[in-house]
C-alpha positions, 0 to 999 in steps of 0.5 A: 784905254780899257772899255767897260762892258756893257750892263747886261740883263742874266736871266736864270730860270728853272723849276726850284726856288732854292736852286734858283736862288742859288744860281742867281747868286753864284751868277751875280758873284761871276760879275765884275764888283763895280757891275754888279747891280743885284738880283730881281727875284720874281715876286717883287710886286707882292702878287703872289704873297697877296695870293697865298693869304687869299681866302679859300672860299676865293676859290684856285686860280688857273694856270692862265690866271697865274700865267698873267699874275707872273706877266703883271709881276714881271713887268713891275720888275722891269720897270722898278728894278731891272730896266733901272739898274741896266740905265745906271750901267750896272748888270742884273740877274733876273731869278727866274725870267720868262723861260720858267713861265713860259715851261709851266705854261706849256706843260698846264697846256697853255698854247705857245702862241699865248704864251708868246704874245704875252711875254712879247714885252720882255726884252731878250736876256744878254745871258740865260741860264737854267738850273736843273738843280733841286731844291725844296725850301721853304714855303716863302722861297718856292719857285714860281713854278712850285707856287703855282703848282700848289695854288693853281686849280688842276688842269686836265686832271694833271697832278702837280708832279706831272706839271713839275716834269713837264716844265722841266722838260720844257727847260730841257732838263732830265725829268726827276721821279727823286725828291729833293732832301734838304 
């Protein structure tokens, strides 16, 4: 008798939303067809796109502000998409899971402890992977960690190139003065 695998949760993390992406669906196609439950991209609550149509008068919000927003969407993640589909047996790729998050957090100097209790909820992946890849997409595909370096107020004088290098850092990936093409 052959035994079925069990679902598993694959998160994929990085700082580019094309590349994540790309990952993703390379992650997923690595699975067994009958297993294969889909990808749970973040965003999926509409958050974030509610935030992009945001007047500017709002004002930007801070990278603990979307630190929570990030937490909020991911929880409606779990509970509508990933935790569903890991009930009816079938594995899910989360694009991206906590590492991004917590990557940009500490490089807008949010201190790991917050970062830790706030990301406490989210069960541990059975598989992680993280994409170095660059990437530049377009607007509605950016990564989390893109977005929020567009959108979110400076933090300690911190350009958005710095954050992007410090996250990646925080990924354990090589730092990149280069542009993505594409």
């Amino acid at each position: 008798m052959t035994r079925t695998p069990p679902a598993r949760l694959i998160a994929v993390d990085g700082i580019h939303g094309t590349a994540v992406r790309r990952a993703a669906r390379e992650s997923l196609e690595r699975l067994d067809r009958a297993r294969r439950g889909g990808i749970s991209h973040w965003d999926a609550s509409g958050v974030f796109d509610e935030l992009r149509m945001a007047d500017p008068l709002a004002g930007r919000p801070s990278a603990r502000t979307l630190l929570l927003l990030y937490a909020a969407d991911l929880a409606f993640r779990l509970r509508w998409q990933i935790r569903p589909t890991l009930a009816e047996g079938r594995s899910v790729v989360a694009a991206p899971y906590v590492a991004t998050a917590v990557a940009f957090g500490l490089a807008a100097g949010v201190p790991s402890a917050w970062l830790s209790n706030l990301f406490r909820f989210a069960p541990r992946p059975a598989e992680r992977e993280v994409t170095g890849a660059l990437g530049r997409g377009r607007p509605d595909q950016l990564g989390f960690v893109e977005f929020a370096c567009r959108h979110m107020a400076r933090v300690q004088a911190r350009t958005a190139d710095e954050i992007l290098d410090r996250a990646r850092a925080g990924l354990r990936l090589p730092a990149s003065n280069a542009r993505a093409k594409g």
